[in-house]
C-alpha beads as a LAMMPS data file, in Angstrom:
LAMMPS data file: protein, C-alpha beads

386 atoms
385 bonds

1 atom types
1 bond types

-500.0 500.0 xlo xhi
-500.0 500.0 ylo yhi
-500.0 500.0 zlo zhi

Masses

1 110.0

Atoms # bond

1 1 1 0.000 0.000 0.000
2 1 1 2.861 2.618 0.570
3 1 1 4.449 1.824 -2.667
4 1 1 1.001 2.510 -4.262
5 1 1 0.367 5.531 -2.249
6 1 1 3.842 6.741 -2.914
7 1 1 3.314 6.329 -7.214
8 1 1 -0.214 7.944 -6.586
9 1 1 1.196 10.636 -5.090
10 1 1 3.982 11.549 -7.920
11 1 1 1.522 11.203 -10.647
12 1 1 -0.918 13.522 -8.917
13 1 1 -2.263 16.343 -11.068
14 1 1 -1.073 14.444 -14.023
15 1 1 -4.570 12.326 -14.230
16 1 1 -7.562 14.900 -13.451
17 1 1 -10.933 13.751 -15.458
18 1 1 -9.734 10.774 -16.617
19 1 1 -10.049 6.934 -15.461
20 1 1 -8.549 3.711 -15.512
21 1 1 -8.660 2.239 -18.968
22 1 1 -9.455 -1.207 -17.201
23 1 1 -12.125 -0.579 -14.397
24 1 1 -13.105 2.662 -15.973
25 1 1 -13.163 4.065 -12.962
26 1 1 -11.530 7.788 -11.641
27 1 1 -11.167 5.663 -8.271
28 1 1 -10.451 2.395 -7.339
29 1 1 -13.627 0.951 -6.176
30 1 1 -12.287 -1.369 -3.488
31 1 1 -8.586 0.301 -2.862
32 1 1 -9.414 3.955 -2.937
33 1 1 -6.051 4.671 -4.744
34 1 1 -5.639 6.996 -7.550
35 1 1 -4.566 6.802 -11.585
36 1 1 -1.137 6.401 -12.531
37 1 1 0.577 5.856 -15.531
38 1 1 4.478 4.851 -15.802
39 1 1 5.297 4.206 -19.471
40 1 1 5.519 5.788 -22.678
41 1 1 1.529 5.543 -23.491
42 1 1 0.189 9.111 -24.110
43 1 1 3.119 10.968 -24.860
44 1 1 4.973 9.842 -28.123
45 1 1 3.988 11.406 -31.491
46 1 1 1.262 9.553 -33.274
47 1 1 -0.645 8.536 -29.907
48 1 1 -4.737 9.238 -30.451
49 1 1 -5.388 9.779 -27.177
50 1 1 -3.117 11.166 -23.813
51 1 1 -5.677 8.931 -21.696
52 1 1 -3.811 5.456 -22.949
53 1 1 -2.088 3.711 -20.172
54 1 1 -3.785 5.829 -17.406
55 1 1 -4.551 3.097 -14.968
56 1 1 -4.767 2.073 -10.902
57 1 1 -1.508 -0.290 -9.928
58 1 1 -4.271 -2.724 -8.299
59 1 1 -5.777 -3.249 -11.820
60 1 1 -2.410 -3.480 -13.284
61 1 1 -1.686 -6.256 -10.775
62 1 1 -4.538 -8.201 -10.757
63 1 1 -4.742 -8.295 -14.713
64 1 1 -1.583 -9.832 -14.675
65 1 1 -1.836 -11.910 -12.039
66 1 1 -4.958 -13.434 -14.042
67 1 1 -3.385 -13.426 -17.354
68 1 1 -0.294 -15.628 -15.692
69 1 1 -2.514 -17.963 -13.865
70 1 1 -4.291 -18.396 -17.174
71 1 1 -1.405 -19.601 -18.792
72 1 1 -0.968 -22.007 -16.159
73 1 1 -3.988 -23.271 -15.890
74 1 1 -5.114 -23.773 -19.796
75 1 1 -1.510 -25.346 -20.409
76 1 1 -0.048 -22.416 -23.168
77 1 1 3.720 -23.411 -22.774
78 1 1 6.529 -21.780 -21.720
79 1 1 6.519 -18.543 -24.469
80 1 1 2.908 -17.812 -23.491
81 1 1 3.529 -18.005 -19.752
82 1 1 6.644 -15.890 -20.552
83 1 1 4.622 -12.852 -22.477
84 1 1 2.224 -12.792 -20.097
85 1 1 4.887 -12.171 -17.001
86 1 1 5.872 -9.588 -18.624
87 1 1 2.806 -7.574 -17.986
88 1 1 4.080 -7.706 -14.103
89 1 1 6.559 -4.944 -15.526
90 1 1 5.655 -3.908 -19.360
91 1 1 2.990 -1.509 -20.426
92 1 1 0.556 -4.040 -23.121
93 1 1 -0.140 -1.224 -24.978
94 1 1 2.967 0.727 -25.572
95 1 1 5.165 -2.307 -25.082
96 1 1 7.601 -0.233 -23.297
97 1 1 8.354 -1.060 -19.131
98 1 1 7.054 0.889 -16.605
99 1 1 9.539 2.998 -14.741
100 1 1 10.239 4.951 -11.194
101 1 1 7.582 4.689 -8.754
102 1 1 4.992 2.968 -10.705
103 1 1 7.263 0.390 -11.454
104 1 1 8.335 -0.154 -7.716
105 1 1 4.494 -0.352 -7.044
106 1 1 4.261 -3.180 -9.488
107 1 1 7.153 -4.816 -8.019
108 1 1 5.780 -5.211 -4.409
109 1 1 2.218 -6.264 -5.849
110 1 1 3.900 -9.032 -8.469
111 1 1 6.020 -10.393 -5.043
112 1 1 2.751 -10.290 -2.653
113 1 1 1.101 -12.174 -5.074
114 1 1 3.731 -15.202 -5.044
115 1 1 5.142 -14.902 -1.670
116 1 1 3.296 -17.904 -0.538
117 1 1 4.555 -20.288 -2.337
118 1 1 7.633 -22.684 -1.654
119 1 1 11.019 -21.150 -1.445
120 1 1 12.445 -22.690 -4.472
121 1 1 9.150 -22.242 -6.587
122 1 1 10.241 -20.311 -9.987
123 1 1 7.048 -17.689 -9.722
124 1 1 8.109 -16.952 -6.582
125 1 1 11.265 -16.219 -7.313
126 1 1 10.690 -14.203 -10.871
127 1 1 8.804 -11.708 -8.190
128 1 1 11.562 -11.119 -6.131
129 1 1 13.221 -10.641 -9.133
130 1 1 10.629 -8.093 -10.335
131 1 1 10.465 -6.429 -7.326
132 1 1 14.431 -6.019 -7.273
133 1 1 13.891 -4.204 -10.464
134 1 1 11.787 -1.936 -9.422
135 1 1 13.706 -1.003 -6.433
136 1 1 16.392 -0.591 -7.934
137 1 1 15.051 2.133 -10.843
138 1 1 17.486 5.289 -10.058
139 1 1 14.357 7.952 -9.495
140 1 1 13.182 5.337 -7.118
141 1 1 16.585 5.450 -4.382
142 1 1 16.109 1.590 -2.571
143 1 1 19.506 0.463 -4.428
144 1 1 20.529 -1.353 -1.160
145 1 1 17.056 -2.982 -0.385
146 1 1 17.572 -3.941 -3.866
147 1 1 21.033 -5.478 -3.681
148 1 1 19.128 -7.858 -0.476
149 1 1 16.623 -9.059 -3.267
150 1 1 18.816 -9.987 -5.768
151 1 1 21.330 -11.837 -3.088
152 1 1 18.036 -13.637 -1.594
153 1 1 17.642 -14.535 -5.124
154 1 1 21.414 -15.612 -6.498
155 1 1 21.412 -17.565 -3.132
156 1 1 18.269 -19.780 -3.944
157 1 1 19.209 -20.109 -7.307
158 1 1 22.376 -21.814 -6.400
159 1 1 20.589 -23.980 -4.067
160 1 1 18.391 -24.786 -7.519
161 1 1 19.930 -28.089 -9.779
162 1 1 17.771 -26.643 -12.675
163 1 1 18.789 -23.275 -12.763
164 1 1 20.959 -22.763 -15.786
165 1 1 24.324 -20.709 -16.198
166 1 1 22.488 -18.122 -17.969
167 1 1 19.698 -17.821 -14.824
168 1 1 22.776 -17.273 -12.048
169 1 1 24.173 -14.496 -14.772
170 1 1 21.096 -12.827 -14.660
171 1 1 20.689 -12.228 -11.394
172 1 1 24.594 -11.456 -10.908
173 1 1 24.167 -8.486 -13.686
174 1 1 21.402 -7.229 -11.712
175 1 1 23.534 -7.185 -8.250
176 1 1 26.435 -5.249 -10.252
177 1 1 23.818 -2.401 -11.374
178 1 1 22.848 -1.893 -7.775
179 1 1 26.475 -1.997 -6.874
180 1 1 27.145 0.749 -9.239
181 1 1 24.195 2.872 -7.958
182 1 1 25.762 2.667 -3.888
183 1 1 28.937 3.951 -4.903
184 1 1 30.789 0.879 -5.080
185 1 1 32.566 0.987 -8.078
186 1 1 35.341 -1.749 -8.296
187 1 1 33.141 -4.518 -7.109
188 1 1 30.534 -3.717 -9.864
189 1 1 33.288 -3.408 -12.251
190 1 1 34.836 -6.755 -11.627
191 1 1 31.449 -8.349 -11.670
192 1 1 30.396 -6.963 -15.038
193 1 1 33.266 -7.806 -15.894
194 1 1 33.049 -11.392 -15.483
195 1 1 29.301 -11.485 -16.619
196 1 1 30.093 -9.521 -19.875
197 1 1 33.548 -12.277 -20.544
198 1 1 31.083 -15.221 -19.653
199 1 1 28.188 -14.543 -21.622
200 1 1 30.189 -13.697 -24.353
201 1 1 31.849 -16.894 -24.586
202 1 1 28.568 -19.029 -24.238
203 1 1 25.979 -16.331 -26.799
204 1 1 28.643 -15.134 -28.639
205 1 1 28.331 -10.754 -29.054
206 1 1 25.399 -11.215 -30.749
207 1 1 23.312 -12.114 -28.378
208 1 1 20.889 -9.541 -26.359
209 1 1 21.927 -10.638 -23.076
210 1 1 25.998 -9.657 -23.987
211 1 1 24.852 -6.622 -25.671
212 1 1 23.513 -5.743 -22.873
213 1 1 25.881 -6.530 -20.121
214 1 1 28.274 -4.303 -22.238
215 1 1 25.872 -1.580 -22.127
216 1 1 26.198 -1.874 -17.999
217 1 1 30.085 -2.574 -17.910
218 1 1 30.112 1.339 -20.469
219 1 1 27.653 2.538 -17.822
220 1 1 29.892 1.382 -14.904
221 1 1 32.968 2.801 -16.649
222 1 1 31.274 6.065 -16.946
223 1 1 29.511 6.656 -13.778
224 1 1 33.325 5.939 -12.736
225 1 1 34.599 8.414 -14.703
226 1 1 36.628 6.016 -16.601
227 1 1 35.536 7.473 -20.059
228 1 1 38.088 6.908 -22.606
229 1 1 37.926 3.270 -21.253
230 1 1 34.523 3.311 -22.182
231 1 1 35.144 4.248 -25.938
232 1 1 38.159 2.314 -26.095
233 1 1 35.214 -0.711 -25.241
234 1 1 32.813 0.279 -27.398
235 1 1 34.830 0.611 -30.199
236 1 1 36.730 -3.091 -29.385
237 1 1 33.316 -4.836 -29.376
238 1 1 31.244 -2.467 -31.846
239 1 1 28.370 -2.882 -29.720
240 1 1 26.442 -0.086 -31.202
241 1 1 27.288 -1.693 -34.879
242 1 1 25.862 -5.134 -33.183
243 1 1 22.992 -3.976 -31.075
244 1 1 21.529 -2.009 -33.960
245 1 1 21.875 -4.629 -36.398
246 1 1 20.281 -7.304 -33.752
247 1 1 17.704 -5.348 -31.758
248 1 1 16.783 -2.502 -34.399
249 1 1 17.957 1.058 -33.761
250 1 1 14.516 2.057 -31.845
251 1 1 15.168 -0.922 -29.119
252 1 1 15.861 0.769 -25.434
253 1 1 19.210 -1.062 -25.511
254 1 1 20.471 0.472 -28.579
255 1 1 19.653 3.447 -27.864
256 1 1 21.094 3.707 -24.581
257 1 1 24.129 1.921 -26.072
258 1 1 24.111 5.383 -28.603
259 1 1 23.800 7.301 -25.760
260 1 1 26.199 6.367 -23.521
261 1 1 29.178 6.332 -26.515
262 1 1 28.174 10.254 -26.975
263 1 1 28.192 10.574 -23.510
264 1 1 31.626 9.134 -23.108
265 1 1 33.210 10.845 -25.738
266 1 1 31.584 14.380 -23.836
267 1 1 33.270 13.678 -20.920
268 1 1 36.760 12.347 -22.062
269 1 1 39.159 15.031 -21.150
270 1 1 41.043 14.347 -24.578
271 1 1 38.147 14.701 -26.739
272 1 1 38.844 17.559 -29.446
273 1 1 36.563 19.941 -30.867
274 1 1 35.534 17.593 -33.486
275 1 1 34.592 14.989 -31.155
276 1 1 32.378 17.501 -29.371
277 1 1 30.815 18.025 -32.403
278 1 1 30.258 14.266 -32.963
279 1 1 29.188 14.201 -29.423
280 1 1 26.482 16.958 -29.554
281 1 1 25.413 16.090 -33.362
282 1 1 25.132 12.359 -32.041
283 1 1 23.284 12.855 -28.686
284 1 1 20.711 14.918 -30.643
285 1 1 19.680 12.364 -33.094
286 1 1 19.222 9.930 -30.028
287 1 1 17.057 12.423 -28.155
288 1 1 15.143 12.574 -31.903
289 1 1 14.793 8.771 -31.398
290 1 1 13.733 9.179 -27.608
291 1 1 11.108 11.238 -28.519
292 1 1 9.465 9.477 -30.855
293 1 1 9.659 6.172 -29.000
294 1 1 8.800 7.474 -25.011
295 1 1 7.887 10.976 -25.310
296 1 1 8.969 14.030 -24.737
297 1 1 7.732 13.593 -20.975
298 1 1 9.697 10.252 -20.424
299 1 1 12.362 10.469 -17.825
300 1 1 14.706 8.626 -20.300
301 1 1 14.224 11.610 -22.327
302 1 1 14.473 14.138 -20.224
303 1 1 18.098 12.585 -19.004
304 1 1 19.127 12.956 -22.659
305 1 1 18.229 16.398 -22.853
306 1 1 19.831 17.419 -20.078
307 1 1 23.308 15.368 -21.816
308 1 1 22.730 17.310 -24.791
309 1 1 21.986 20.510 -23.015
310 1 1 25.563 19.900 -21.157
311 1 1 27.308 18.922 -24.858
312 1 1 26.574 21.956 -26.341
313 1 1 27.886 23.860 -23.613
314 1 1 31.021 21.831 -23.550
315 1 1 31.556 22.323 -27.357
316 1 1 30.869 26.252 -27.092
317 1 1 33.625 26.314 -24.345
318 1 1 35.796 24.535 -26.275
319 1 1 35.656 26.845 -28.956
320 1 1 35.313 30.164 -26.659
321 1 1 31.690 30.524 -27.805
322 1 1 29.055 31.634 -28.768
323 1 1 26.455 29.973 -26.406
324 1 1 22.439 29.550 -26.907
325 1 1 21.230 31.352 -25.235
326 1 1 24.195 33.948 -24.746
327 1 1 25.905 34.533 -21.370
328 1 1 24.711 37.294 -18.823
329 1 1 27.297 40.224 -18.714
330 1 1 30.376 39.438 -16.176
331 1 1 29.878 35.698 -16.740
332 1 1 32.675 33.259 -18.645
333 1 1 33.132 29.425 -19.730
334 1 1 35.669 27.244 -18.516
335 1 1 36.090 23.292 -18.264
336 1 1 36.704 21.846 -14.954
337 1 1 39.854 19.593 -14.589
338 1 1 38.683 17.758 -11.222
339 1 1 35.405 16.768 -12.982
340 1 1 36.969 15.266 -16.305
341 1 1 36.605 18.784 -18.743
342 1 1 33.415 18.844 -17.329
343 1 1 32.016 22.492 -18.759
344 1 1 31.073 25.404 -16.234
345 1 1 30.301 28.883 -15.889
346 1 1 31.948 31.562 -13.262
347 1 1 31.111 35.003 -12.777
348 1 1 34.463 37.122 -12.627
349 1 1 33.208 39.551 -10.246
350 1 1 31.438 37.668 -7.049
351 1 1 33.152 34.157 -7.866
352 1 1 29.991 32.373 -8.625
353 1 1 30.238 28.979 -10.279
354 1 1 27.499 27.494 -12.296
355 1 1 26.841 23.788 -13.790
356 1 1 24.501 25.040 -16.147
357 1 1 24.067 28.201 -17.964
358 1 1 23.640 30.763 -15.586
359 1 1 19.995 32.255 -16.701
360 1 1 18.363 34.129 -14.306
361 1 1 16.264 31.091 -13.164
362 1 1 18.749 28.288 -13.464
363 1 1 22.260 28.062 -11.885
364 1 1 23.238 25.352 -9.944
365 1 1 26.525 25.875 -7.704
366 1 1 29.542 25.227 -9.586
367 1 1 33.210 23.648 -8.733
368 1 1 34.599 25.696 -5.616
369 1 1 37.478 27.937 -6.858
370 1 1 40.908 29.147 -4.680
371 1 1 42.799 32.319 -4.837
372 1 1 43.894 32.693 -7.962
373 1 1 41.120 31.452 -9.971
374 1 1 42.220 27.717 -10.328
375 1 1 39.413 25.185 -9.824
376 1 1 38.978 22.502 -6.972
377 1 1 36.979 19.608 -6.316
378 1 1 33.209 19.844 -7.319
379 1 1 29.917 20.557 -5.555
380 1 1 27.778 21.195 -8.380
381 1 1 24.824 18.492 -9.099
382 1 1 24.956 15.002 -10.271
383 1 1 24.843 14.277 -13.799
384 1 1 22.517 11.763 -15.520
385 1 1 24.799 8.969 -16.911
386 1 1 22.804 6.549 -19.147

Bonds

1 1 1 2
2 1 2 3
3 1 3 4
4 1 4 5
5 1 5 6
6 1 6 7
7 1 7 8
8 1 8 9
9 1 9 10
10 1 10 11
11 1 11 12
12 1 12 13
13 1 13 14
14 1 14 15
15 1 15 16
16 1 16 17
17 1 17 18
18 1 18 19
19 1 19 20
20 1 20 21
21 1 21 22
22 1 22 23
23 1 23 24
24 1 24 25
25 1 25 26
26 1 26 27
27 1 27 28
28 1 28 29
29 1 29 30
30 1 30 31
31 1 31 32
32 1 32 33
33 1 33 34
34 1 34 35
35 1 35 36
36 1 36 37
37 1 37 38
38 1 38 39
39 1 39 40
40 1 40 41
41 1 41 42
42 1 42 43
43 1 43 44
44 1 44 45
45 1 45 46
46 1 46 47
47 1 47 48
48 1 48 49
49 1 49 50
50 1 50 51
51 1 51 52
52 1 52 53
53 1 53 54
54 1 54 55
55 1 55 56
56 1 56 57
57 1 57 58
58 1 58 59
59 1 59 60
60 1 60 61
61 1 61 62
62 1 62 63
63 1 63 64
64 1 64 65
65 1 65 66
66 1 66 67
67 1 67 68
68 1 68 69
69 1 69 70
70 1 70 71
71 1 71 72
72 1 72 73
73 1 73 74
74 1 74 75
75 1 75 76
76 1 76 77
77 1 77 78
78 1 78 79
79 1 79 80
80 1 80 81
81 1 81 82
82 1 82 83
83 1 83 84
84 1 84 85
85 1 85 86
86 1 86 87
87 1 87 88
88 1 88 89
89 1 89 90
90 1 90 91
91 1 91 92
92 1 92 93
93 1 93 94
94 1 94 95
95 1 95 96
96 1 96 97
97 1 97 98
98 1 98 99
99 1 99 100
100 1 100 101
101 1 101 102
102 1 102 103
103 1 103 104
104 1 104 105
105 1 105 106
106 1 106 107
107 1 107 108
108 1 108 109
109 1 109 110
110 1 110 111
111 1 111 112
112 1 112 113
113 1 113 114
114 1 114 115
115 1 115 116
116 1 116 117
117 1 117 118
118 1 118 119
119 1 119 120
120 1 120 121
121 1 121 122
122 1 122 123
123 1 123 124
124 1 124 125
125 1 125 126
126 1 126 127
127 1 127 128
128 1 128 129
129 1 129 130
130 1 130 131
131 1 131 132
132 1 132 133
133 1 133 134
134 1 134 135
135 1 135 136
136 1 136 137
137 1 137 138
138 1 138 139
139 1 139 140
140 1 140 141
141 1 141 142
142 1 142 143
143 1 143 144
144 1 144 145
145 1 145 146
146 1 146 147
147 1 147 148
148 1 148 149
149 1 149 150
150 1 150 151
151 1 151 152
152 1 152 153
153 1 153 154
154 1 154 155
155 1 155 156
156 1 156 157
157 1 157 158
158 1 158 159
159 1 159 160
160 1 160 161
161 1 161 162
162 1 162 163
163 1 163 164
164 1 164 165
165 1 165 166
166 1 166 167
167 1 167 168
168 1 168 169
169 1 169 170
170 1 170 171
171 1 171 172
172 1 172 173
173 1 173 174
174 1 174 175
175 1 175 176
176 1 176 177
177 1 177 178
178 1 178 179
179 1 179 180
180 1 180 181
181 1 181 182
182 1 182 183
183 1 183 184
184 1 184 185
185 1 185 186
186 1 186 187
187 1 187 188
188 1 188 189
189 1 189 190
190 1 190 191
191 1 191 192
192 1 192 193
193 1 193 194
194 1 194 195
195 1 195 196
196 1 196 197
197 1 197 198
198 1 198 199
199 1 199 200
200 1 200 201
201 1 201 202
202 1 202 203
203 1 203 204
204 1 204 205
205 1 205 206
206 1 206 207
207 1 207 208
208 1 208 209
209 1 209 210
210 1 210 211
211 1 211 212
212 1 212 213
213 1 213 214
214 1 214 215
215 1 215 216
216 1 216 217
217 1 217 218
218 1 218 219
219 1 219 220
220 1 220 221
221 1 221 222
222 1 222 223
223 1 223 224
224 1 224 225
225 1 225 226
226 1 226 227
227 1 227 228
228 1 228 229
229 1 229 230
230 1 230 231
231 1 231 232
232 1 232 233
233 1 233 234
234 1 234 235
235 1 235 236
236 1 236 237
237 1 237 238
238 1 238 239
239 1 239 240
240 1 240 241
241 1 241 242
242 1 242 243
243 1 243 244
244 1 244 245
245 1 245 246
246 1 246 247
247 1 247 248
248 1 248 249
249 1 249 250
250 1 250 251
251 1 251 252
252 1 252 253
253 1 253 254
254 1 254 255
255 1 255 256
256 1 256 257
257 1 257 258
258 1 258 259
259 1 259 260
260 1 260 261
261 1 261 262
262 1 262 263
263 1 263 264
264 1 264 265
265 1 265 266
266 1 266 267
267 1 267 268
268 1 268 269
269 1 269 270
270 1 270 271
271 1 271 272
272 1 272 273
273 1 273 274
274 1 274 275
275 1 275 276
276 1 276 277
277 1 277 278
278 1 278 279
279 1 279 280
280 1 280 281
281 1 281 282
282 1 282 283
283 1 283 284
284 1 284 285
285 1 285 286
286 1 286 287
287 1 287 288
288 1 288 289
289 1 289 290
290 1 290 291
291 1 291 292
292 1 292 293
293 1 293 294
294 1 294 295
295 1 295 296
296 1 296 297
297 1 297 298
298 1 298 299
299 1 299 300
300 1 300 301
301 1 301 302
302 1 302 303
303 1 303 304
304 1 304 305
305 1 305 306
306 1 306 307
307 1 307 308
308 1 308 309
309 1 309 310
310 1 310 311
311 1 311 312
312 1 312 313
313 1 313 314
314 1 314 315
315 1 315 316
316 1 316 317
317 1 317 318
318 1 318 319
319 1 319 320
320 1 320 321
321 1 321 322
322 1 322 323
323 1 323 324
324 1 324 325
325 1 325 326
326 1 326 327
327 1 327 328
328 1 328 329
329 1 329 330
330 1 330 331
331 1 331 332
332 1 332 333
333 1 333 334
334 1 334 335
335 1 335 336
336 1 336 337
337 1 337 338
338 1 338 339
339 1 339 340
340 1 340 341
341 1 341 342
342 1 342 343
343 1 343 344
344 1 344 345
345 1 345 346
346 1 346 347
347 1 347 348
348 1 348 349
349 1 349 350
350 1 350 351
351 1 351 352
352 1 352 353
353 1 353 354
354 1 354 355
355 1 355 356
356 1 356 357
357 1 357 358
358 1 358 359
359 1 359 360
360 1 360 361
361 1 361 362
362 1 362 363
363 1 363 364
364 1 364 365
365 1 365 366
366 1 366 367
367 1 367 368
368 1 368 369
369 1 369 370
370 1 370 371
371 1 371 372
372 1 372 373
373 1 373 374
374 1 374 375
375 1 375 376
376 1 376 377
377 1 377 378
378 1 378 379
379 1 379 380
380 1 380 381
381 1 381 382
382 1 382 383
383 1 383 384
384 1 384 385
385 1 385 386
């Protein structure tokens, strides 16, 4: 109920006049909870209606709790009982997953629902599984309850003689993303490490699964400022090449793949001006893609804004301007050494430093500077790494 109450509560004012596309109803008629929606329905160009996939998480739940026991039941074989999972985390009408809160929600209802059963059952385990994913979405913040799912899970498993090779990978790739997201960098890389080496030599490159456990090693890499590492990766396995050629170039792992090679290339402190060129020229044609697959509302999108936002303000330092929109009088560019080039604005006069371009309603503290005008360390705000 808190997980629902908390998703209700960040997609209030979103919702007003509309209803559930399942119950048809503004309010749950037994649960009292609110409308939600956590996926790409509503926003994306080409949608009829901004109502689509405006739902309560109960009816979410219990439609795929029915649609799984269905499967069961009537005997439809291991690729029907597979689709329907998915519903436990995928949007059926935009085919895209749910995200942040609403997602989290989902997760709590899909591992209520199975709790019950034996410790070793599969359905039980999937929701744990489940439910670690939704914990561990970044907007959402449990990384460490997370990381206690997925060990409950990896512990189980290896208690399991039918769980395959591929099952125990799974679950270890999903422990090195929560890893990643508490801070602790050289355990996450070592394990993606391994997981990336191991399911490359049983699926080959290929293979969605290797794509993308490269995508999370170039993610690691990054988020550990370790960014020319990342190209030098990405250009050694030509995972982009592969995942657009397997997957298709609107899949969500090709497209973060895209992403995250502009983004390293941004933050390399050797990149030239031409690769800030590349950078900005390529982050905007995945933002393009973005927007026609999620929306322009989609967090996903929104993060690649932001990346491109921070691009072109890198590649107008570089060159020593101009900047869109120009810079308020007293105000200059520089790029941060502590923070990897890392762009940002001062003002000459009072010493203010700014992440962003410093318009009137947007500056967020910059890098501290000493006597003398030389930069140290960094206090400015997170950035959004893929």
């Amino acid at each position: 109920k808190e997980a629902v109450a908390v998703a209700v509560e960040a997609c209030r004012g979103r919702h007003e006049g509309q209803k559930c596309y399942i119950c048809l109803e503004a309010v749950h008629p037994h649960t009292g909870e609110g409308l939600v929606r956590g996926c790409a329905c509503g926003d994306r160009d080409g949608v009829s209606s901004p109502e689509l996939g405006v739902a309560h998480v109960s009816c979410l739940a219990d439609q795929a709790k029915l649609l799984v026991a269905e499967a069961l039941e009537d005997k439809l074989g291991l690729e029907a009982h597979h689709e329907r999972w998915k519903r436990w985390d995928t949007c059926d009408l935009c085919k895209q997953p749910y995200h942040g809160d609403v997602r989290c929600a989902l997760g709590w209802a899909c591992y209520r629902t199975y709790a019950g059963l034996p410790e070793m059952d599969m359905a039980r385990l999937n929701s744990l599984t489940v439910l670690g994913n939704g914990l561990s979405e970044r907007d959402v913040g449990r990384a460490e309850e997370a990381l206690c799912v997925y060990e409950a899970v990896l512990n189980s498993l290896r208690r399991d003689k039918t769980a395959t090779k591929h099952d125990l990978l799974t679950v270890q790739a999903n422990i090195a993303l929560c890893l990643n997201r508490l801070g602790r960098h050289d355990e996450a890389f070592a394990a993606e490490t391994s997981v990336f080496a191991r399911y490359k030599a049983t699926l080959g490159t290929a293979h969605q699964q290797t794509i993308l456990a490269g995508l999370n090693l170039v993610a690691g890499l990054s988020q550990n400022r370790k960014h020319a590492e990342a190209r030098e990766f990405l250009r050694k396995h030509d995972l982009v090449a592969t995942s657009q050629r397997v997957l298709g170039a609107q899949h969500p792992i090709t497209m973060r793949l895209r992403w995250a090679s502009f983004d390293a290339i941004l933050y390399d402190a050797e990149s030239s001006v031409p690769d800030l060129v590349e950078s900005v020229t390529g982050i905007g044609a995945v933002l393009k893609t973005m927007q026609r697959v999620y929306g322009p509302a989609h967090p996903e999108t929104k993060k690649v804004q932001i990346t491109l936002d921070r691009a072109k303000s890198s590649l107008a330092a570089a060159r020593g301007g101009p900047f869109d929109p120009p810079l308020p009088p007293g105000w200059e560019a520089a790029r941060d050494p502590a923070s990897h080039g890392r762009p940002y604005f001062f003002e000459r006069a009072t010493g203010r430093t700014s992440w962003t371009h410093p318009t009137a309603d947007a500056i967020t503290p910059g890098p501290s500077k000493k006597k003398k005008g030389k930069k140290s360390g960094r206090s400015g705000a997170s950035r959004a790494v893929p």
